[in-house]
PDB file of N, CA, C, O and CB in Angstrom:
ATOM      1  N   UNK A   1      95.493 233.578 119.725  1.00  0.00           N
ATOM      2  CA  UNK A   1      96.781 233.531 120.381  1.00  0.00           C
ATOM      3  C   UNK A   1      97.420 234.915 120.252  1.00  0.00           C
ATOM      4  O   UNK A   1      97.527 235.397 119.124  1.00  0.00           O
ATOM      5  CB  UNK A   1      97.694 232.415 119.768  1.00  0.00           C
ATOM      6  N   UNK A   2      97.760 235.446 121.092  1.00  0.00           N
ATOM      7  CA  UNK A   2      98.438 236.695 121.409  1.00  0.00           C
ATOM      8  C   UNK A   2      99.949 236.996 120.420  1.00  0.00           C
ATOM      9  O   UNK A   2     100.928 236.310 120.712  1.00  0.00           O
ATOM     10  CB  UNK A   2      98.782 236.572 123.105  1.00  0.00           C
ATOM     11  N   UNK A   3     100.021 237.566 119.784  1.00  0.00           N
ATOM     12  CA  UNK A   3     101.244 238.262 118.978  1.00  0.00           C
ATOM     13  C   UNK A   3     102.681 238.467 119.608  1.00  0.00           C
ATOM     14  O   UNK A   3     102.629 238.797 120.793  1.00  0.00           O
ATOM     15  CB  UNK A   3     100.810 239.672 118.618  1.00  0.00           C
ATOM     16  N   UNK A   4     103.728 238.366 119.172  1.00  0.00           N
ATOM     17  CA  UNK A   4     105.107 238.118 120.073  1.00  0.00           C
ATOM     18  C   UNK A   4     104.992 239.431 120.604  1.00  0.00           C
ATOM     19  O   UNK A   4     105.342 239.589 121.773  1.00  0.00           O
ATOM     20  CB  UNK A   4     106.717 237.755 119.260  1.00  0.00           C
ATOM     21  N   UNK A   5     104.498 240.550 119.855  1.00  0.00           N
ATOM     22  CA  UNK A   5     104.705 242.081 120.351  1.00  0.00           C
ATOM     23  C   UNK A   5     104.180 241.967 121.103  1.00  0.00           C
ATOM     24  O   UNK A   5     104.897 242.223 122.071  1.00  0.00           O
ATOM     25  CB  UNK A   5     104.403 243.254 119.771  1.00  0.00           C
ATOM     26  N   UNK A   6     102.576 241.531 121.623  1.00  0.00           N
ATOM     27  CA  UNK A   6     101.816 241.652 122.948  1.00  0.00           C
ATOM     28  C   UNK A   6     102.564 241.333 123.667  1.00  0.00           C
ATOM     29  O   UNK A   6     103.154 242.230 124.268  1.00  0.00           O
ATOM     30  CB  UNK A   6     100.682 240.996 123.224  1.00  0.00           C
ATOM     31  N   UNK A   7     102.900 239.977 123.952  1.00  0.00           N
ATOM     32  CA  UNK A   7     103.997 239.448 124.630  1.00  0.00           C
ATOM     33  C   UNK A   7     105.133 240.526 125.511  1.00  0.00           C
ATOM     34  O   UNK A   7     105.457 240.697 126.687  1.00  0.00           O
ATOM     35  CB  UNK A   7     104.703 238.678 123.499  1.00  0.00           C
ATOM     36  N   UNK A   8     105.417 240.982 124.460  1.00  0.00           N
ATOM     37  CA  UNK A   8     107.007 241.723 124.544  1.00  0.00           C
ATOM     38  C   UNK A   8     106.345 243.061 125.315  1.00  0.00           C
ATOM     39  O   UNK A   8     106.941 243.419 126.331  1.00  0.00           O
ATOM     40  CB  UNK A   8     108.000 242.167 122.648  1.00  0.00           C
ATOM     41  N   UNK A   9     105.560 243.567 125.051  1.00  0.00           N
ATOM     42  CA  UNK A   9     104.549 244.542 125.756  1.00  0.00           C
ATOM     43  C   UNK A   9     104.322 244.606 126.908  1.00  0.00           C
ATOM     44  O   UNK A   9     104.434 245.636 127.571  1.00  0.00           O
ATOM     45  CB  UNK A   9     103.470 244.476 125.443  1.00  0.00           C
ATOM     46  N   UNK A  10     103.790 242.979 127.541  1.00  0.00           N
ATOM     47  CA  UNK A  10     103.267 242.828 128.640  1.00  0.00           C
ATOM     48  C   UNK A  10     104.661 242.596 129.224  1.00  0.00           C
ATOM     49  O   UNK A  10     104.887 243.005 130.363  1.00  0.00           O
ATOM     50  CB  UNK A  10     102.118 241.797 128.755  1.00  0.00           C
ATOM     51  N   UNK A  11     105.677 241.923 128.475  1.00  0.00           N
ATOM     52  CA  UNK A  11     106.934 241.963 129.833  1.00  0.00           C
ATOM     53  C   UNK A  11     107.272 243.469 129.794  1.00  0.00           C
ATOM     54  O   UNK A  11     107.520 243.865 130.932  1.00  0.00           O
ATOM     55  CB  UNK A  11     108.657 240.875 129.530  1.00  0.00           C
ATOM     56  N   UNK A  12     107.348 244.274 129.017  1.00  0.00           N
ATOM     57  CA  UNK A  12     107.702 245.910 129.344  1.00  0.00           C
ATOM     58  C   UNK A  12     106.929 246.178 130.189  1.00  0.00           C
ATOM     59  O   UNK A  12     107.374 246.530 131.281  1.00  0.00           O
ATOM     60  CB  UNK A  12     107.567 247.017 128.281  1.00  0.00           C
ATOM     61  N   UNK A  13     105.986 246.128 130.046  1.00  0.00           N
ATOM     62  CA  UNK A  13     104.549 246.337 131.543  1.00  0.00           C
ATOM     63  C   UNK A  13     105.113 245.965 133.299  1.00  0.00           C
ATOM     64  O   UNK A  13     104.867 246.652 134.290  1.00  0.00           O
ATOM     65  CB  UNK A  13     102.890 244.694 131.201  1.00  0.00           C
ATOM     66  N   UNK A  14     105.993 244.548 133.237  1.00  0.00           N
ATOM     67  CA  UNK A  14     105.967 244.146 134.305  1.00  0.00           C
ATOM     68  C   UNK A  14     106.818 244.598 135.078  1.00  0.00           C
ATOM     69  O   UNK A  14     106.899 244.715 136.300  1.00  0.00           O
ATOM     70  CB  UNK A  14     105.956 243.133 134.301  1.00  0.00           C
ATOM     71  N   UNK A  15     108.019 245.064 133.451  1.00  0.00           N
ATOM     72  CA  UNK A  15     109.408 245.156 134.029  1.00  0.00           C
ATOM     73  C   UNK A  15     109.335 246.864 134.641  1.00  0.00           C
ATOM     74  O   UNK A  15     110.112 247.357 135.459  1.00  0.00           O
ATOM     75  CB  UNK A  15     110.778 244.803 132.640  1.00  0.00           C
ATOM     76  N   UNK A  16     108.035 247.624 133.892  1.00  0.00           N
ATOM     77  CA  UNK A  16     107.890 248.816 134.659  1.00  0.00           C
ATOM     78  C   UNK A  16     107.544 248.911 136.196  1.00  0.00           C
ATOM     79  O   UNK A  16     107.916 249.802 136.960  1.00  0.00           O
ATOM     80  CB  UNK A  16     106.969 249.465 134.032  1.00  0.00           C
ATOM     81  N   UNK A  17     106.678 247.705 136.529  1.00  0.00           N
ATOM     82  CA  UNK A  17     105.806 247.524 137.649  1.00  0.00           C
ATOM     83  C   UNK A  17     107.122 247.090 138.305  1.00  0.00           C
ATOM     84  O   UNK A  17     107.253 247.548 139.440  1.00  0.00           O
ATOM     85  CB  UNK A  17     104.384 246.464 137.571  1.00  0.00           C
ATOM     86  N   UNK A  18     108.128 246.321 137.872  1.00  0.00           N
ATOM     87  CA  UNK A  18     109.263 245.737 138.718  1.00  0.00           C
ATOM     88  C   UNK A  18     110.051 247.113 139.403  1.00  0.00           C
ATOM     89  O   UNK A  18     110.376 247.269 140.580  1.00  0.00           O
ATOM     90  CB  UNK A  18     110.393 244.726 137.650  1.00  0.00           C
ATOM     91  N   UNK A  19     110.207 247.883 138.447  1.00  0.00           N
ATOM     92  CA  UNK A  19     111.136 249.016 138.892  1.00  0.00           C
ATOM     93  C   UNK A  19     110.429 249.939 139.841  1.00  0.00           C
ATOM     94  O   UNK A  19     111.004 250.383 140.835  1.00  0.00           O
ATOM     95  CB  UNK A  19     111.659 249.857 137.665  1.00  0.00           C
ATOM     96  N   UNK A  20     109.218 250.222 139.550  1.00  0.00           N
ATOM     97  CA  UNK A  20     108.149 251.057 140.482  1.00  0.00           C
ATOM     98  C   UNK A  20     107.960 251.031 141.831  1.00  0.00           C
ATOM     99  O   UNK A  20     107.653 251.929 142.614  1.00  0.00           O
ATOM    100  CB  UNK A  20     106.973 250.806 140.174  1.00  0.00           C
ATOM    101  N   UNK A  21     108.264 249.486 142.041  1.00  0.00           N
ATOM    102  CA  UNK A  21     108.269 249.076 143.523  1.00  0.00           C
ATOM    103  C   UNK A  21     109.328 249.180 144.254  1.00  0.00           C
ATOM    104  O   UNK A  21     110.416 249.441 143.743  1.00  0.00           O
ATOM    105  CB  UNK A  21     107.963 247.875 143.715  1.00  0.00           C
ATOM    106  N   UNK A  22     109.166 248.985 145.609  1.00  0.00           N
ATOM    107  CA  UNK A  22     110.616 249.031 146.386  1.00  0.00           C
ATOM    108  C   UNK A  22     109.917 247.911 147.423  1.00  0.00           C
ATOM    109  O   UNK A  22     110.121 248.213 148.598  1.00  0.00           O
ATOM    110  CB  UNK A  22     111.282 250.856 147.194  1.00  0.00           C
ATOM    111  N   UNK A  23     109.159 246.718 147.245  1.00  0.00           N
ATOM    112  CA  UNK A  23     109.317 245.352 147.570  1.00  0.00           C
ATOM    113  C   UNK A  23     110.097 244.648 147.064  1.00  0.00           C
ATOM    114  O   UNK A  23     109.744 244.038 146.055  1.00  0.00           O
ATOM    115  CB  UNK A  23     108.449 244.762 147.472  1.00  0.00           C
ATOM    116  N   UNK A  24     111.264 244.504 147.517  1.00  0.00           N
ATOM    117  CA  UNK A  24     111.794 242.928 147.090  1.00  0.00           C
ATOM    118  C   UNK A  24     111.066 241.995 146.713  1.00  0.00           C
ATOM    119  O   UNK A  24     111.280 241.561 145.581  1.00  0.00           O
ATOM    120  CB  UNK A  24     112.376 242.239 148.008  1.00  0.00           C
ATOM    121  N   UNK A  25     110.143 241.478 147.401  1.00  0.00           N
ATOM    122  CA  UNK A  25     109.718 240.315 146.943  1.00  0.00           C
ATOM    123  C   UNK A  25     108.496 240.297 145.796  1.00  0.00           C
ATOM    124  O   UNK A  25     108.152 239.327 145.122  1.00  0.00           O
ATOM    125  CB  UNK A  25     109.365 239.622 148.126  1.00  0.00           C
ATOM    126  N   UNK A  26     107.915 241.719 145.771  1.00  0.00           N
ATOM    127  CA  UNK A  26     107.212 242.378 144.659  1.00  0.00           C
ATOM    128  C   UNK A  26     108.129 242.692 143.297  1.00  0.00           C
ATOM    129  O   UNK A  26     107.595 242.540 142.198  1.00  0.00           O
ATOM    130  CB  UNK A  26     106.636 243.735 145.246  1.00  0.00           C
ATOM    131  N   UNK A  27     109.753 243.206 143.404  1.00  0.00           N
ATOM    132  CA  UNK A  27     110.015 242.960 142.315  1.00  0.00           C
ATOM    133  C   UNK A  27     110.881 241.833 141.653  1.00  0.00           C
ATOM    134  O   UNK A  27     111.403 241.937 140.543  1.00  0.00           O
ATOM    135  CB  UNK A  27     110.316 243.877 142.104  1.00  0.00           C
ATOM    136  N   UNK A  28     110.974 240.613 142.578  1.00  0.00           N
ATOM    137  CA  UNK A  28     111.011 239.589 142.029  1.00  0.00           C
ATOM    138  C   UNK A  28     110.335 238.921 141.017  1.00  0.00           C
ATOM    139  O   UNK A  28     110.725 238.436 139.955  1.00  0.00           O
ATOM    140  CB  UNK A  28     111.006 239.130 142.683  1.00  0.00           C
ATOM    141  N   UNK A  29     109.192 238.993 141.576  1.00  0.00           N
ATOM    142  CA  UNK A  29     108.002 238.175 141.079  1.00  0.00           C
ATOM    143  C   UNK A  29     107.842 238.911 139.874  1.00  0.00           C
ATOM    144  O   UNK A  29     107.652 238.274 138.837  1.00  0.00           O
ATOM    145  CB  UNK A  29     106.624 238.102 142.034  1.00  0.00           C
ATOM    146  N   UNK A  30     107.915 240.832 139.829  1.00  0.00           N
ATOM    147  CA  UNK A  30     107.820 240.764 138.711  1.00  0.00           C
ATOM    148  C   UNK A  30     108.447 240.641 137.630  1.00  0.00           C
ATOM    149  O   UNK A  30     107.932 240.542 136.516  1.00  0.00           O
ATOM    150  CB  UNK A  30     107.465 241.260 138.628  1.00  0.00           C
ATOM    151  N   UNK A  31     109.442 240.640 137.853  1.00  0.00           N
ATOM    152  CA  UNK A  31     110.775 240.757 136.876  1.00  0.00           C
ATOM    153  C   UNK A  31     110.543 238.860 136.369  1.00  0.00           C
ATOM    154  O   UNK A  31     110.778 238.559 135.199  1.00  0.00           O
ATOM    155  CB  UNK A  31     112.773 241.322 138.053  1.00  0.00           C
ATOM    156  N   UNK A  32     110.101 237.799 137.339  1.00  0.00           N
ATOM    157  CA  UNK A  32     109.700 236.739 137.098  1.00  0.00           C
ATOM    158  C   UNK A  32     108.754 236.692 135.471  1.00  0.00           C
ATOM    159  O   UNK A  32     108.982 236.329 134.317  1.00  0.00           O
ATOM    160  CB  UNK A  32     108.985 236.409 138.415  1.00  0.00           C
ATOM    161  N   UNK A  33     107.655 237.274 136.216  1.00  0.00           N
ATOM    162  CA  UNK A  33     106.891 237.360 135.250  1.00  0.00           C
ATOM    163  C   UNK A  33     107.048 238.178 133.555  1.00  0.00           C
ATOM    164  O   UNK A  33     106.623 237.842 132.449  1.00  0.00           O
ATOM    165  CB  UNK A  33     105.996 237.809 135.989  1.00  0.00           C
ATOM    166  N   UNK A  34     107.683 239.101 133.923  1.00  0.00           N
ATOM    167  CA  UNK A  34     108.448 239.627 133.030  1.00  0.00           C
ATOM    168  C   UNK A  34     109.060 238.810 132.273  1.00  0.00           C
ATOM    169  O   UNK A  34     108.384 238.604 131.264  1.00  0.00           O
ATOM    170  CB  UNK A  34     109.209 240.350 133.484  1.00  0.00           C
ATOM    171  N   UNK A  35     110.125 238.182 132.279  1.00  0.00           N
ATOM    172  CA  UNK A  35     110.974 236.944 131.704  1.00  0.00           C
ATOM    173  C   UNK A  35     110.084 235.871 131.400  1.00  0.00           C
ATOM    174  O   UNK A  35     110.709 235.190 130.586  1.00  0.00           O
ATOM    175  CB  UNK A  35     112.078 236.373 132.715  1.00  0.00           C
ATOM    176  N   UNK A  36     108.732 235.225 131.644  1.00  0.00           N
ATOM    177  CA  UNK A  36     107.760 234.668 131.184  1.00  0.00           C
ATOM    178  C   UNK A  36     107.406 234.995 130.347  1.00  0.00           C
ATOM    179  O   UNK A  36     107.546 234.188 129.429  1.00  0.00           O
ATOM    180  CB  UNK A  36     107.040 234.553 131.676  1.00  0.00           C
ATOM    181  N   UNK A  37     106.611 236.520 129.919  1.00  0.00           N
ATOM    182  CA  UNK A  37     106.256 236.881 128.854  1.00  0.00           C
ATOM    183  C   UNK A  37     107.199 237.289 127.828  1.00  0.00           C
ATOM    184  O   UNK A  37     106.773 237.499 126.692  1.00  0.00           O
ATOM    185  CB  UNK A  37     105.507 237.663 129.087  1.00  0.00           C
ATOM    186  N   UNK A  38     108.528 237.435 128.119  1.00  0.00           N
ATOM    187  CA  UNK A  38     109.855 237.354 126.557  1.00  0.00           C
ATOM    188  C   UNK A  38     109.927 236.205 126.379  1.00  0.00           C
ATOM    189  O   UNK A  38     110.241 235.988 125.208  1.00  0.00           O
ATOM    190  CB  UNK A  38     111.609 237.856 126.652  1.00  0.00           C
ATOM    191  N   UNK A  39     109.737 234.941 127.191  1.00  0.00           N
ATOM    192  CA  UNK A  39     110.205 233.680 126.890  1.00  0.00           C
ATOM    193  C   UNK A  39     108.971 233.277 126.008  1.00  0.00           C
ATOM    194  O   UNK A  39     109.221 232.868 124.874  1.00  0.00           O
ATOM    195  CB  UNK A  39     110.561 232.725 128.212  1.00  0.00           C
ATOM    196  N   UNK A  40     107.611 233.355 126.433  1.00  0.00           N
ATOM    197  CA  UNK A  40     106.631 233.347 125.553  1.00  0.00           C
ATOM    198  C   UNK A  40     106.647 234.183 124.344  1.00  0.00           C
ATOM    199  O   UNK A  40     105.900 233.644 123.528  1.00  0.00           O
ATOM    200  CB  UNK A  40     105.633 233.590 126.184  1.00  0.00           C
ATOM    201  N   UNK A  41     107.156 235.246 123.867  1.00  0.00           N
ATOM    202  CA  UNK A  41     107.245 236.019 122.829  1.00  0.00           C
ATOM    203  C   UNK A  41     108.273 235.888 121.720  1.00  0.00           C
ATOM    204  O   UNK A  41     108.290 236.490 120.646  1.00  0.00           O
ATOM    205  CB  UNK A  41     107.320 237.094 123.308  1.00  0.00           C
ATOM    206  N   UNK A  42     109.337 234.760 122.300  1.00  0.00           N
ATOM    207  CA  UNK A  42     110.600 234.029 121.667  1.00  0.00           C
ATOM    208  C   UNK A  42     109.883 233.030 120.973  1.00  0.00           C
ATOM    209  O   UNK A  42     109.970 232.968 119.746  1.00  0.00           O
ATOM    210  CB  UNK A  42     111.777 233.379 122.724  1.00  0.00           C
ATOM    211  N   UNK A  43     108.956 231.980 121.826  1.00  0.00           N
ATOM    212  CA  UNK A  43     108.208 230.776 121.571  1.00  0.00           C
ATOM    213  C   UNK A  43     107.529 231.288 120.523  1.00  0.00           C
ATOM    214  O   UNK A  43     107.808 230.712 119.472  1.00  0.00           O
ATOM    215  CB  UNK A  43     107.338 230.171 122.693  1.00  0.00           C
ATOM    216  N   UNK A  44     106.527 232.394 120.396  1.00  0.00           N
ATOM    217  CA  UNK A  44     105.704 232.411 119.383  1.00  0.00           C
ATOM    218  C   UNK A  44     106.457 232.966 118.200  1.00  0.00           C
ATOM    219  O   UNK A  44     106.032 232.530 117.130  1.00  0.00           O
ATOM    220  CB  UNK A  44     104.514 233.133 119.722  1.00  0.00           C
ATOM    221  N   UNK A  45     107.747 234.054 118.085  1.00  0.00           N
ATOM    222  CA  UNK A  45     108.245 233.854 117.139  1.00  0.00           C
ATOM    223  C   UNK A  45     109.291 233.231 116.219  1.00  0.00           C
ATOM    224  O   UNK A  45     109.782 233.487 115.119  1.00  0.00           O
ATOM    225  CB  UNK A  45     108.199 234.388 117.158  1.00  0.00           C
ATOM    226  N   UNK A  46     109.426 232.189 117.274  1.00  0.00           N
ATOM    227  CA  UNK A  46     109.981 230.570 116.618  1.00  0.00           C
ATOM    228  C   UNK A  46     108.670 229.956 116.156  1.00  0.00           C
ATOM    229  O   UNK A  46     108.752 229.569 114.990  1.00  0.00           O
ATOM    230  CB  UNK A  46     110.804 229.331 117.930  1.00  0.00           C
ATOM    231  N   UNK A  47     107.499 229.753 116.712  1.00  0.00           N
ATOM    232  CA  UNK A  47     106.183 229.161 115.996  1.00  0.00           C
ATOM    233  C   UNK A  47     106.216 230.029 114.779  1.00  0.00           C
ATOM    234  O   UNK A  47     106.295 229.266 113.816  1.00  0.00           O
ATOM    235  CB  UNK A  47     104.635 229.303 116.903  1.00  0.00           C
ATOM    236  N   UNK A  48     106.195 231.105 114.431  1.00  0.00           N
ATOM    237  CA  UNK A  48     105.671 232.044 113.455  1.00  0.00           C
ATOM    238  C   UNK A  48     107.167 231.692 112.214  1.00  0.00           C
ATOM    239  O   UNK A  48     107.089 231.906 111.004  1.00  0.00           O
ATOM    240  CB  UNK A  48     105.444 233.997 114.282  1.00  0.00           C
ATOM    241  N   UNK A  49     108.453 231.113 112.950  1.00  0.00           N
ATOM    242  CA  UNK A  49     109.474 231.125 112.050  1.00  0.00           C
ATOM    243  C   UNK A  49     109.192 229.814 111.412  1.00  0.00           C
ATOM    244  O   UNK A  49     109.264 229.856 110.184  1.00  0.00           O
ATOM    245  CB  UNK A  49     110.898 231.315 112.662  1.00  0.00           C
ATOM    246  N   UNK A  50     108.906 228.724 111.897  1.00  0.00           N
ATOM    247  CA  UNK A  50     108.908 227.396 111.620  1.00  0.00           C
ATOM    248  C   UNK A  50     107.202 227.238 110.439  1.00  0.00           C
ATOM    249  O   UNK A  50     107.000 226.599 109.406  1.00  0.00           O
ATOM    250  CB  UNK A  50     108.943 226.451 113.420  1.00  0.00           C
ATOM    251  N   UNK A  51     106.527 227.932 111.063  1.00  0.00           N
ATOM    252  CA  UNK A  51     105.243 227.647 110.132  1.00  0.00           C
ATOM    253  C   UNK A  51     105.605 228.465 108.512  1.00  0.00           C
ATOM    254  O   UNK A  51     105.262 228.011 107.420  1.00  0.00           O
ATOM    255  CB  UNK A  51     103.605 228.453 111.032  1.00  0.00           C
ATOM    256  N   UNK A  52     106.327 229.673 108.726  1.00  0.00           N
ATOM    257  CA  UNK A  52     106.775 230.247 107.289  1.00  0.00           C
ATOM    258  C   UNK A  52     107.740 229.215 106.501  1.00  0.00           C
ATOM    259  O   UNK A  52     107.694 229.282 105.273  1.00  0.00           O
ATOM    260  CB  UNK A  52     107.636 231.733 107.492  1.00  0.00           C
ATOM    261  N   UNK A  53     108.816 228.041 107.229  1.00  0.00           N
ATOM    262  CA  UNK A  53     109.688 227.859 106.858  1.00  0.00           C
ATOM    263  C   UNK A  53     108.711 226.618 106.076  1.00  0.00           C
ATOM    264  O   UNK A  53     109.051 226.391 104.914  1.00  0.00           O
ATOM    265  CB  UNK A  53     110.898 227.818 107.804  1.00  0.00           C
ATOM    266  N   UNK A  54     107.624 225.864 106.571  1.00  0.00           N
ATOM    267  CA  UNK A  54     107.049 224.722 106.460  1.00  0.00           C
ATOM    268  C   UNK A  54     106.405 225.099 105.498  1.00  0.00           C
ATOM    269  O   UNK A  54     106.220 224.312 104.569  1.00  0.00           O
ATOM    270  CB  UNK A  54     106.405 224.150 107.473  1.00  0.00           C
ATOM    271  N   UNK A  55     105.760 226.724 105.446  1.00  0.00           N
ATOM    272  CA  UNK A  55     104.870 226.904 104.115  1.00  0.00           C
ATOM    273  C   UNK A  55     105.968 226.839 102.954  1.00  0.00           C
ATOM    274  O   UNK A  55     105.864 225.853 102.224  1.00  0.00           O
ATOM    275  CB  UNK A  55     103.943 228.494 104.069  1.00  0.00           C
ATOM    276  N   UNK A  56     106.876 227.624 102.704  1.00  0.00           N
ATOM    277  CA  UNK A  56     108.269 227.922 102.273  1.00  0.00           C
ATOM    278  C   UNK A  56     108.310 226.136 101.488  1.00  0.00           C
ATOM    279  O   UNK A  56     107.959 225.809 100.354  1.00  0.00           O
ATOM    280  CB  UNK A  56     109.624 228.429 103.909  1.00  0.00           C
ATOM    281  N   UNK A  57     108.836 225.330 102.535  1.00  0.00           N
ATOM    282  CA  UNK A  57     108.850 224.100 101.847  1.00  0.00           C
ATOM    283  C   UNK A  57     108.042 223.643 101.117  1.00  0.00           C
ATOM    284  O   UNK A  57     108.476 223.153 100.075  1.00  0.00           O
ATOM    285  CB  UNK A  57     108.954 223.317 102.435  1.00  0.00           C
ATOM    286  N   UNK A  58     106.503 223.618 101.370  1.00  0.00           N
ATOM    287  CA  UNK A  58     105.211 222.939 100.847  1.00  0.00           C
ATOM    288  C   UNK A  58     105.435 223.677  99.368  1.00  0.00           C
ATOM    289  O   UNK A  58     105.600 223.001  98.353  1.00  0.00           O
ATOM    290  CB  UNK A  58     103.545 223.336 101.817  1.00  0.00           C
ATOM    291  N   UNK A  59     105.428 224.677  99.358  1.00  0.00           N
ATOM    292  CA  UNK A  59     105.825 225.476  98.186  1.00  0.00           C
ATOM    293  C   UNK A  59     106.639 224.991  97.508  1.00  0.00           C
ATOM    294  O   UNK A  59     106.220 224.439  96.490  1.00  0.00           O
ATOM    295  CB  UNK A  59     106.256 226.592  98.378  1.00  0.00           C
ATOM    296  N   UNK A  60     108.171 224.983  97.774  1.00  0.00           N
ATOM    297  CA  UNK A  60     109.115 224.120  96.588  1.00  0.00           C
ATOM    298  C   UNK A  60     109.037 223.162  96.503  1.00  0.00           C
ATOM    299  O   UNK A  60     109.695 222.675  95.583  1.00  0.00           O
ATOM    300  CB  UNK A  60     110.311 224.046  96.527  1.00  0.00           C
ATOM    301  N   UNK A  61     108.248 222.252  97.321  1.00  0.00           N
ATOM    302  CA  UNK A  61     107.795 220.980  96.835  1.00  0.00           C
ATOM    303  C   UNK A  61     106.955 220.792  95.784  1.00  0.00           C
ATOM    304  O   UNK A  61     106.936 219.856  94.986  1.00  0.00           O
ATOM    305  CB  UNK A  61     107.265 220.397  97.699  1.00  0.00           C
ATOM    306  N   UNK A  62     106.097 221.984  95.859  1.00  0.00           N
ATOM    307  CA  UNK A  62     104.870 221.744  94.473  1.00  0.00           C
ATOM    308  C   UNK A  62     105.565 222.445  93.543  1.00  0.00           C
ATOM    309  O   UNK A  62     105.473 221.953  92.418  1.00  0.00           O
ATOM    310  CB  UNK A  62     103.101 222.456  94.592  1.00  0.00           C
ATOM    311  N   UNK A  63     106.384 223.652  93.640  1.00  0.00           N
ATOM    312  CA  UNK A  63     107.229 223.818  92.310  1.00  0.00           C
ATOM    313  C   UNK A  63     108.143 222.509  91.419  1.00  0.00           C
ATOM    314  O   UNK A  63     108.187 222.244  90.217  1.00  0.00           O
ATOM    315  CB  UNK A  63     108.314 224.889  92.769  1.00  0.00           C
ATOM    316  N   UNK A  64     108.886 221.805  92.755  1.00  0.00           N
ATOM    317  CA  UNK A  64     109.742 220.928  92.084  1.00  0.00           C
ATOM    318  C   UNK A  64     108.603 219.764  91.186  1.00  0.00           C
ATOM    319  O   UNK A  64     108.700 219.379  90.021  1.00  0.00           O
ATOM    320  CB  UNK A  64     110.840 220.167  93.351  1.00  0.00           C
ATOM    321  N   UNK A  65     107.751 219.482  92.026  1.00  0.00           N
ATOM    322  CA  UNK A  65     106.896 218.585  91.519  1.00  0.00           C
ATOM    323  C   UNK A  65     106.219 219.135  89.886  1.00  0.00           C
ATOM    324  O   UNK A  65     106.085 218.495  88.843  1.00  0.00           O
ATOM    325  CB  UNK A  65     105.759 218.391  92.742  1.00  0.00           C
ATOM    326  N   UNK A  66     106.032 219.954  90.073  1.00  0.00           N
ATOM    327  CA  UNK A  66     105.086 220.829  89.090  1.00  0.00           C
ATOM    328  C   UNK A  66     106.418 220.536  87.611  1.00  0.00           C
ATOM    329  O   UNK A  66     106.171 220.181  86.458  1.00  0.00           O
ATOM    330  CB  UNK A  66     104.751 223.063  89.849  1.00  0.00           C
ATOM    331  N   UNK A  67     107.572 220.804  88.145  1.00  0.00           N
ATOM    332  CA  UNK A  67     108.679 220.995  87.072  1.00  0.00           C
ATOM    333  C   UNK A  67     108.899 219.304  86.602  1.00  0.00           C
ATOM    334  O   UNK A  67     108.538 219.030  85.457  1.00  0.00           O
ATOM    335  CB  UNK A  67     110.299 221.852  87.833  1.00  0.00           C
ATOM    336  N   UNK A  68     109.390 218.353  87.324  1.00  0.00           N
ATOM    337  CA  UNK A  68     109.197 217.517  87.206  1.00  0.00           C
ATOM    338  C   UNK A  68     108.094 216.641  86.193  1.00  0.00           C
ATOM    339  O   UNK A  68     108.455 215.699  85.488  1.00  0.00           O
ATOM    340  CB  UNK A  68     109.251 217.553  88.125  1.00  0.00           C
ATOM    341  N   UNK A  69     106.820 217.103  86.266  1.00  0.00           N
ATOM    342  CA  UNK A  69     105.783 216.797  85.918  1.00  0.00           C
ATOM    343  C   UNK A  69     105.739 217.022  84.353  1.00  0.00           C
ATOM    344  O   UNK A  69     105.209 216.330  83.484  1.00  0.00           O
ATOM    345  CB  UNK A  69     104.893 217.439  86.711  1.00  0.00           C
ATOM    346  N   UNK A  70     106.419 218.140  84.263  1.00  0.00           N
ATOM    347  CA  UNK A  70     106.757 218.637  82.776  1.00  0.00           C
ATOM    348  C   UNK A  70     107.659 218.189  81.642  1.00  0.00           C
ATOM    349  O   UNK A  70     108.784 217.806  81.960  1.00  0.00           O
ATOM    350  CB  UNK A  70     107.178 219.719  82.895  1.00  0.00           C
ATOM    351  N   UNK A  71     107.340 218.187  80.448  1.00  0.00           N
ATOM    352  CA  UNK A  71     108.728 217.590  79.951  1.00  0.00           C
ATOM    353  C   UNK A  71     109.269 218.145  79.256  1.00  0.00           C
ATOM    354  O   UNK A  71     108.690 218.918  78.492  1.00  0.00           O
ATOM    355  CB  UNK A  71     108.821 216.546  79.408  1.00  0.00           C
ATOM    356  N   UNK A  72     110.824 217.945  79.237  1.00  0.00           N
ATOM    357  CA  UNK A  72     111.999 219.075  79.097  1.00  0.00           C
ATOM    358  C   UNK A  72     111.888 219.008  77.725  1.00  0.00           C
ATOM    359  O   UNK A  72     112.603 219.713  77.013  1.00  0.00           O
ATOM    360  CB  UNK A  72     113.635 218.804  79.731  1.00  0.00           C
TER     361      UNK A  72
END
């Protein structure tokens, strides 16, 4: 799976190709596509935020458990 930076890359890519042109309907589409690949590069670093937050938890769960387990 492609990295939020690729992502963010390929919409800089499009949004260059958007400005380059003097089709309207060429820089629609790309500026379209453009906003696809930030919206995809948001998505993966909300995936990348939520899987740290889930490891994060699994973690103080086995600390609390671990403490728990012990006696004071």
């Amino acid at each position: 799976m492609p990295s939020a930076t690729e992502y963010k890359e390929k919409a800089a890519e499009f949004e260059r190709m958007a400005r380059a042109t003097r089709d309207p309907i060429l820089q629609a589409r790309f500026s379209n596509i453009a906003g696809s690949y930030r919206l995809l590069a948001s998505e993966r670093e909300w995936l990348i935020e939520i899987d740290a937050e889930n490891k994060h938890a699994a973690w103080l769960s086995r600390r609390v458990g671990m403490s728990r387990s012990q006696p004071l």
